[in-house]
Every structure is written in C-alpha cells, then in structure tokens.
C-alpha positions in Angstrom: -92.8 -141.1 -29.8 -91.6 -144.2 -31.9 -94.3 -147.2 -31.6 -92.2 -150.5 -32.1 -94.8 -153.6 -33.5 -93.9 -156.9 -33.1 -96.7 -159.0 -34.9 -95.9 -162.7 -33.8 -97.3 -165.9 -34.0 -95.9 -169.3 -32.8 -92.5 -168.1 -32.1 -91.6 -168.7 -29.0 -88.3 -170.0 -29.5 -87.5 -166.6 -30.6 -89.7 -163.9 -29.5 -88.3 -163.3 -25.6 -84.5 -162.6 -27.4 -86.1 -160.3 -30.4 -87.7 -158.3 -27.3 -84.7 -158.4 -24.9 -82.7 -156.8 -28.2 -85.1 -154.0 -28.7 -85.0 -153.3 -25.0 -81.2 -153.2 -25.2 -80.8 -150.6 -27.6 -79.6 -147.0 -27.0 -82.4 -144.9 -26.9 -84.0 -143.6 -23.8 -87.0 -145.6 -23.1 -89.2 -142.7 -22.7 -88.6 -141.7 -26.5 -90.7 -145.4 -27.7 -93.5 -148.0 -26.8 -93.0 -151.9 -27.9 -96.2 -153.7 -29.1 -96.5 -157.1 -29.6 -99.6 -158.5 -31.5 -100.0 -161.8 -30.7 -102.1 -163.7 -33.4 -103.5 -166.7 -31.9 -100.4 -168.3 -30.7 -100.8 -172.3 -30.1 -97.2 -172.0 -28.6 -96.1 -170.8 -25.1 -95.5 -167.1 -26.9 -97.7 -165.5 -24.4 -95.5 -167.1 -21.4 -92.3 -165.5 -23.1 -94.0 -161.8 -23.5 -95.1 -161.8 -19.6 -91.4 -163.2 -18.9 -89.8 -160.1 -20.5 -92.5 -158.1 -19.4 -91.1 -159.2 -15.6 -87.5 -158.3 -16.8 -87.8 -155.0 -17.7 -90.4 -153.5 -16.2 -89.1 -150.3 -16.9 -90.0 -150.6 -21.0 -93.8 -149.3 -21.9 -94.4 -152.7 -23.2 -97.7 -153.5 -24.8 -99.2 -157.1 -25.4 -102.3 -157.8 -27.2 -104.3 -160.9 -28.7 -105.9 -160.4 -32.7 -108.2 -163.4 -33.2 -108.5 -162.5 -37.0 -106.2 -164.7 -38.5 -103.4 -163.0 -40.5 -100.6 -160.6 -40.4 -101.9 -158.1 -42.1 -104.9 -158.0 -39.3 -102.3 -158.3 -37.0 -100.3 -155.4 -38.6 -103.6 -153.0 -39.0 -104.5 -153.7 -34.7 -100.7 -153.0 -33.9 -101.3 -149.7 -36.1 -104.3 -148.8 -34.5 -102.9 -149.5 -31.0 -99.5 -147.5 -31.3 -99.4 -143.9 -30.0 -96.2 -142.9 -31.7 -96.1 -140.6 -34.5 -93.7 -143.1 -36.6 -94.7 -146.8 -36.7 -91.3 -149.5 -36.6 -92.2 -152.8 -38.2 -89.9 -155.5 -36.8 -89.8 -159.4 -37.4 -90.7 -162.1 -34.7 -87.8 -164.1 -35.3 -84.8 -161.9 -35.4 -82.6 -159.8 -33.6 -81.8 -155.6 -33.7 -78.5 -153.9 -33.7 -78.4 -151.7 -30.9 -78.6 -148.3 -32.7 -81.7 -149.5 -34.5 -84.3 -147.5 -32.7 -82.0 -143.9 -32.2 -81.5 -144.8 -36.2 -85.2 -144.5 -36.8 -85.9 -141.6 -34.4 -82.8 -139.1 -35.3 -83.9 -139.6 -39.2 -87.4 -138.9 -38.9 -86.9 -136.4 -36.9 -84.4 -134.7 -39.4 -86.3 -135.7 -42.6 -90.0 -134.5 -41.8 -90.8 -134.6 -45.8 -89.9 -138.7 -45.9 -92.9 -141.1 -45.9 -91.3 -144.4 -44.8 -87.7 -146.0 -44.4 -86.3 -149.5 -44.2 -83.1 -150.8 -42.7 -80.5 -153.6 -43.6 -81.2 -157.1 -43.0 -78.7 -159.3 -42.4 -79.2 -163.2 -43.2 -77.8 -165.6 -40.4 -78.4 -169.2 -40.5 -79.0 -171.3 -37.7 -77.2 -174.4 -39.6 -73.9 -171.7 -39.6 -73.6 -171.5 -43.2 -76.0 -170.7 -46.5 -76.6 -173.6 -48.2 -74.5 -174.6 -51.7 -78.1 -173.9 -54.2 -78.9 -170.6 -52.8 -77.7 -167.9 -55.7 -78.1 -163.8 -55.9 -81.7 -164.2 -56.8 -83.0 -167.0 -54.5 -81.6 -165.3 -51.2 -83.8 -162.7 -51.0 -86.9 -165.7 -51.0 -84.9 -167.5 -48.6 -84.2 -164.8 -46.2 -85.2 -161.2 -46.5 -81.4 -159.8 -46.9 -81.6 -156.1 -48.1 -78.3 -154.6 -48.3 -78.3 -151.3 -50.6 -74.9 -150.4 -49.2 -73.4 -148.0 -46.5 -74.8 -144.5 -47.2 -78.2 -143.4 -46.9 -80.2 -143.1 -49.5 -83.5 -143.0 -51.4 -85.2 -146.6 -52.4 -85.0 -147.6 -55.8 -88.5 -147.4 -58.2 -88.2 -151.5 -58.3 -87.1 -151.5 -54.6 -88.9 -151.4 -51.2 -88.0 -152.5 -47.4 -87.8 -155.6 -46.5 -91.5 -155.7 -44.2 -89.4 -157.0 -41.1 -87.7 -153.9 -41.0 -89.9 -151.1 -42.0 -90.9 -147.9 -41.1 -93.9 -145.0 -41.4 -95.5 -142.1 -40.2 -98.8 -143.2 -39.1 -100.1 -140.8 -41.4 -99.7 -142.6 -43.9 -102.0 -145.3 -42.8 -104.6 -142.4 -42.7 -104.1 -141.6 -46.8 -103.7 -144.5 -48.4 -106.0 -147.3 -45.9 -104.3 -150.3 -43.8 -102.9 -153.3 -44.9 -104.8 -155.4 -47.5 -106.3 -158.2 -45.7 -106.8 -160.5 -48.5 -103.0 -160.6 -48.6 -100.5 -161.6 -46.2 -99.6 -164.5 -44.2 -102.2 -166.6 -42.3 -101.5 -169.0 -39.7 -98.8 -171.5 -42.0 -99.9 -170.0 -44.9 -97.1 -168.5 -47.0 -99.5 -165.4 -49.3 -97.6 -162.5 -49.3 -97.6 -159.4 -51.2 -99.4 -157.2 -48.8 -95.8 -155.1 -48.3 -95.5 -154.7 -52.4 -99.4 -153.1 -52.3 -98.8 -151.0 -49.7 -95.5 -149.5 -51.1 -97.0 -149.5 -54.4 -100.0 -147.1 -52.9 -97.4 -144.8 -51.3 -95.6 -144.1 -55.0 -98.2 -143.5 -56.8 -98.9 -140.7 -54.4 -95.1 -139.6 -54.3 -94.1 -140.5 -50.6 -89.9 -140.5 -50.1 -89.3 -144.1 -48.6 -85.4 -144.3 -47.4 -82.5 -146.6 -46.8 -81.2 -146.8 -43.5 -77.7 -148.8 -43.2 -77.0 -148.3 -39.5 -80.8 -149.8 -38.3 -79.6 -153.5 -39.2 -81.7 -156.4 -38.7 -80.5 -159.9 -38.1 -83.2 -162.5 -39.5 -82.7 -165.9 -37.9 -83.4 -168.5 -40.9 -83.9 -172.1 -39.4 -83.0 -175.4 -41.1 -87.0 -176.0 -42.2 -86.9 -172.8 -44.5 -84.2 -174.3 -46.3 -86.2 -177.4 -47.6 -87.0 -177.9 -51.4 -90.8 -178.6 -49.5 -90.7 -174.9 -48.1 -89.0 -173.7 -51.3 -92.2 -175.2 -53.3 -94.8 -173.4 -50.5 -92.9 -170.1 -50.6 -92.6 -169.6 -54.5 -96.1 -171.1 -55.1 -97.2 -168.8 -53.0 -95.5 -165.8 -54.1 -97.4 -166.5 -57.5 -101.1 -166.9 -56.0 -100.3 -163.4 -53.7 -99.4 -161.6 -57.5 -102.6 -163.1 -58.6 -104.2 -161.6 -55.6 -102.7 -158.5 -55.8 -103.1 -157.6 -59.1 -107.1 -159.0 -59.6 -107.9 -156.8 -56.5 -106.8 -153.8 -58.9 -108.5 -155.0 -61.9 -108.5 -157.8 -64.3 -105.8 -155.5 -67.0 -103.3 -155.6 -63.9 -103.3 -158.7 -64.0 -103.0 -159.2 -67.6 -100.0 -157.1 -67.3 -98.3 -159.2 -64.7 -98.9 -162.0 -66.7 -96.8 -160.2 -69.4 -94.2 -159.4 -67.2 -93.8 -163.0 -65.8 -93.2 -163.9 -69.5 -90.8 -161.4 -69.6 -88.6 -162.6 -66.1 -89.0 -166.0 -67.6 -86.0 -164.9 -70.4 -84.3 -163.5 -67.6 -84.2 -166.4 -65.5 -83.1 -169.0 -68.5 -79.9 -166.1 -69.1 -79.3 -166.5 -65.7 -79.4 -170.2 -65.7 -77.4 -170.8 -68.7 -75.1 -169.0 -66.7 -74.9 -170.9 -63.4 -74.5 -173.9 -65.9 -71.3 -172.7 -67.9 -70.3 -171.9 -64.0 -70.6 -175.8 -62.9 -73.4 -174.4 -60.2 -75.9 -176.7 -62.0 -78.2 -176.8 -58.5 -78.3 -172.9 -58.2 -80.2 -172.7 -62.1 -82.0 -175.7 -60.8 -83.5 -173.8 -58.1 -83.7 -170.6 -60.1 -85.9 -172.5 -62.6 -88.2 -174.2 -60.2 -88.5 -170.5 -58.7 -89.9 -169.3 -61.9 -91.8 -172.2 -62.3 -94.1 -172.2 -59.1 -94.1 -168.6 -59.2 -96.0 -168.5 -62.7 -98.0 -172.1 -61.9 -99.1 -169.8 -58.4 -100.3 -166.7 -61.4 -102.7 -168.8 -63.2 -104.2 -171.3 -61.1 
C-alpha cells in the first residue's frame, strides 16, 4: 500500500482542491491511504478535511491533529501513522497530476533496490505570470520547481527532491531516524533544512533516490511569497537552518559550510556581473541580497 501525507497548517484556501486532486487520480483506491496531519490549524482547515471527507467517502482518508509545533513533528506523526510500505510526501498548497500516485506505485514496485524518489514540480503563480526579478537561481527559493527533464533517472550527488513531492520506503525511517526536529518549519517560521539532513543521511549510507517526470506537482505560489519582505524571511532563514544543520553535526561542519558560503559568494558576483551586462540589473539585485541574508542567517 502507498500511504499519501499531507502535513498542513493554515491552508484552507487550498487544502480541500489538493485533496480532491489526489482522490482524482488513476489508481484504484484500494492500492493507497491519504493522511493529513493537521498542525494546529487557526484557520477553518479542519472544516475543509471533513467536507472532502463527506465527498468521497469511498477514499481511506485519515485526519489527525500534532500539537507539537512543526513540520518535521508533523512529518514524523504522519510517518508513524501510515500503514503503507512506501511513504508519498505531498504539499498543502498544490495540486497532483493525475498519474501521480500509479507513478509512485508501478516504480517502487519495479525498482525494489531504490530508497526514495521525487517528482517534477511545476511553478504556477496565482498573479498569472513570474515576476520580472526572479532569475535561474532565485526560482527554486521562490517556488520549489524541480525539473531534471523527461526520462527517469537517478538524482544528482548536489540534487535531492523537492520535500513537496517526495517519496520513501518506510524503512528508511527505521535506519537512519525521523525527521530532525530542530529543523523545519514552525508555525510562520521559515527554518528549513530538515529535507537536505535527511537526504544527506540516506547517501552516506548509499540509498538510490530517483527522478520521476510523469508524478508532476503543481505548487500554487501566492502574491505574498513574492514580496522583497518574504524574500528577506526565506533567505535569512535558509542561512540560520545551515547554521542549524551543520552545528548539530559538529562544530568542523560548520566551519566547512562557512568555507563553502565564501566560495558561492564568487559564484554569485560571476552571475551578477552577468545579469548586469544583460540590462537585468533587478535579477543580480535579488541574487545578491540572496547571498547576503543567506550568509548574515550562517553567523548570527
């Protein structure tokens, strides 16, 4: 069985259309369970999850509450709640292609040496169109996207899934530990980094993760994620979640990602220079002030 978690919190514009899309898709609906994980919800979420709950009564549909804040406690309850023998990670505000679960199921089933897999995600904007300062390197803050082309294939050493659109066996869970708590989002709280620790568990014990083209997920990206405020928060705390990250390993892992950062920092004034010469002075803007909260997030 495939266990489909939905961790969710304050999403209610979104959440009853994400869970309609699942319920849509081709597979039988003997063959997969949906979880949701409510975490503390201020918003009418719960309302929406008994509505589709009503309106297909015919899904094994599973709602519960985690009063821990966070999404990596939300994660780790979904985990521990799922029967399934493969785990499907899917974000609360977005929408599934309707060969996304059978995509899952027919390549686990055929791949039994493969760890994890991840699927496409597809940007859409709410506004209709992606805004003039967004560049190659500032989309993927922005939105998620992962597109590694049409062919199946193995994930790249520097290259993971995209955590709205992930997939395990659940034995993984049982050799390498749960989701880091200290990381992750919590409540309006932008820490991330809990997806990169996990992932970067799984290499080092040599587990296949895999590119799946035809399970395509369609993240929603609203107007207020394309604020300089929300760029700020995001990169700012992209920085703080490395810092995180890496001191929970030890202090030289850290010392080590500060070497790196110096390192992206050459990169990203190439880069810039080169949006410059281009006329595209507000793309190296942003690509600059990227850099910059992400390294102010490292040290402080």
């Amino acid at each position: 069985m495939l266990s489909v978690i939905v961790c969710t919190y304050n999403r209610d514009k979104y959440i009853y259309n994400l869970l309609q899309s699942i319920a849509k898709n081709t597979l039988s609906v003997e063959k997969y369970e949906l979880i949701v994980v409510n975490n503390n919800s201020s918003d009418k979420t719960e309302e929406e999850c008994n509505r589709f709950f009503k309106d297909y009564p015919k899904i094994n549909f599973h709602y519960f509450i985690e009063q821990n804040q966070g999404l990596s406690y939300a994660r780790n309850r979904g985990i521990k709640e799922s029967n399934g023998d493969v785990v499907v990670f899917v974000d609360d505000d977005a929408l599934v292609n309707t060969e996304f679960l059978s995509t899952y199921v027919d390549f686990f089933e055929k791949n039994l040496d493969v760890q994890g897999a991840g699927g496409r995600i597809v940007a859409k904007y709410e506004c209709g169109e992606e805004p003039f300062w967004i560049s190659y390197y500032t989309r993927m803050l922005i939105t998620g996207c992962k597109d590694l082309g049409a062919a199946i294939r193995a994930f790249p050493k520097s290259d993971y899934p995209g955590g709205g659109n992930a997939a395990f066996r659940k034995s993984v869970f049982d050799q390498i530990g749960y989701f880091n708590v200290n990381l992750g989002r919590k409540g309006t709280s932008l820490i991330g980094a809990e997806e990169k620790d996990l992932y970067d568990k799984m290499a080092k014990l040599g587990m296949k993760i895999f590119y799946l083209p035809t399970a395509v997920l369609y993240h929603l990206i609203p107007d207020s994620k394309l604020t300089k405020e929300y760029f700020d928060r995001l990169t700012l705390g992209i920085g703080q979640s490395e810092r995180q990250r890496t001191l929970d390993i030890s202090r030289w892992k850290y010392v080590k990602r500060l070497f790196w950062e110096g390192i992206k920092w050459g990169g990203t004034i190439v880069f810039s220079l080169f949006y410059v010469l281009k006329l595209q002075g507000s793309k190296a803007k942003r690509l600059v002030l990227f850099r910059w909260n992400v390294t102010k997030g490292l040290i402080k």
